[in-house]
C-alpha positions as CSV (number, residue, x, y, z in Angstrom):
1,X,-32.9,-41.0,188.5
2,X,-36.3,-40.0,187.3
3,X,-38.4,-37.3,188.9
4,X,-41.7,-39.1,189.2
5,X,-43.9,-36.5,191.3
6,X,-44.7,-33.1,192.2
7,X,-46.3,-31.3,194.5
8,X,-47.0,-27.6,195.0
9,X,-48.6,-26.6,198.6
10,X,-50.4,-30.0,198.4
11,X,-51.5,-30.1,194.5
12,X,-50.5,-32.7,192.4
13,X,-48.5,-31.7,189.2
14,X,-46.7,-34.8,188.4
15,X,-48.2,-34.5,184.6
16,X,-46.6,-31.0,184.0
17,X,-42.9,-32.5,185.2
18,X,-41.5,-33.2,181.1
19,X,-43.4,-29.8,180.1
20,X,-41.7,-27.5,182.5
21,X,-38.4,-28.7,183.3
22,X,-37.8,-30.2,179.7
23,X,-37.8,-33.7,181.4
24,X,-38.1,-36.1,184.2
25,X,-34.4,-37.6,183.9
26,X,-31.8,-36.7,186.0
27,X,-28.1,-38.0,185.1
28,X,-25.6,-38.7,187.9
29,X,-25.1,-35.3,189.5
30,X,-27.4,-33.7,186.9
31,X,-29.8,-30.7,188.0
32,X,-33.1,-29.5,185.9
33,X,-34.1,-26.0,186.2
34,X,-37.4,-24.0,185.8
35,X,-38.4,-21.1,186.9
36,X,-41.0,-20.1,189.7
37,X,-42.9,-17.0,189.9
38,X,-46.3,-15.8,191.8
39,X,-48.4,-12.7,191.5
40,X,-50.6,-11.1,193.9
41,X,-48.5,-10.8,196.7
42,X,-49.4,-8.8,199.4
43,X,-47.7,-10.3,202.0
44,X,-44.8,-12.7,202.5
45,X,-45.9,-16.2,202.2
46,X,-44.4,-19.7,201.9
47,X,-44.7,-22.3,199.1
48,X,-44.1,-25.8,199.7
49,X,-42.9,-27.6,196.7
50,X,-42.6,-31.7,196.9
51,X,-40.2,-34.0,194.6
52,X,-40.4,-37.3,194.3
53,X,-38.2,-40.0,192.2
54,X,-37.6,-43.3,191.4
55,X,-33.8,-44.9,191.2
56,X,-34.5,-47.0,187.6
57,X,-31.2,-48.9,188.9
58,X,-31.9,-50.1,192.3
59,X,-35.6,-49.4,192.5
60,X,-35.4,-47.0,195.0
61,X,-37.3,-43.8,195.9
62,X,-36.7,-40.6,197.2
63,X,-38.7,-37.5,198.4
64,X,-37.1,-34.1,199.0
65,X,-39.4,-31.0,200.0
66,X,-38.4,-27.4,199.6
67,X,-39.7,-24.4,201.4
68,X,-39.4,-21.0,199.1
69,X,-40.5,-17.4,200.6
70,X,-41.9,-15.3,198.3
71,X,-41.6,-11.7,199.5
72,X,-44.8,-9.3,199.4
73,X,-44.2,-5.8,197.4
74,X,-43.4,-4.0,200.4
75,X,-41.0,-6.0,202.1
């Protein structure tokens, strides 16, 4: 399959996909990793983080969204 969008909290950075996870093709039970980091914390918040793809194969899409907590310093 091939990631074809992402979204953090609503922003669009489908043009950063091949720069941060080193591509936008996922083999047959494949993963991709990058890592995720924010500064500024001072309380726990929530980050919404939206994938999109595109089944080359059969045409199909998917969507899967992922909630991450950051924890604040003090927590």
């Amino acid at each position: 399959t091939h990631l074809t969008g992402l979204r953090i909290n609503g922003t669009d950075y489908s043009g950063q996909i091949a720069r941060w996870f080193g591509t936008a093709a996922l083999s047959a039970g494949g993963t991709i990793h990058a890592s995720i980091s924010t500064t500024g914390l001072v309380t726990s918040t929530n980050e919404y983080f939206e994938f999109f793809g595109t089944d080359p194969g059969s045409g199909k899409t998917w969507y899967q969204q992922v909630v991450v907590t950051f924890a604040g310093p003090n927590l």
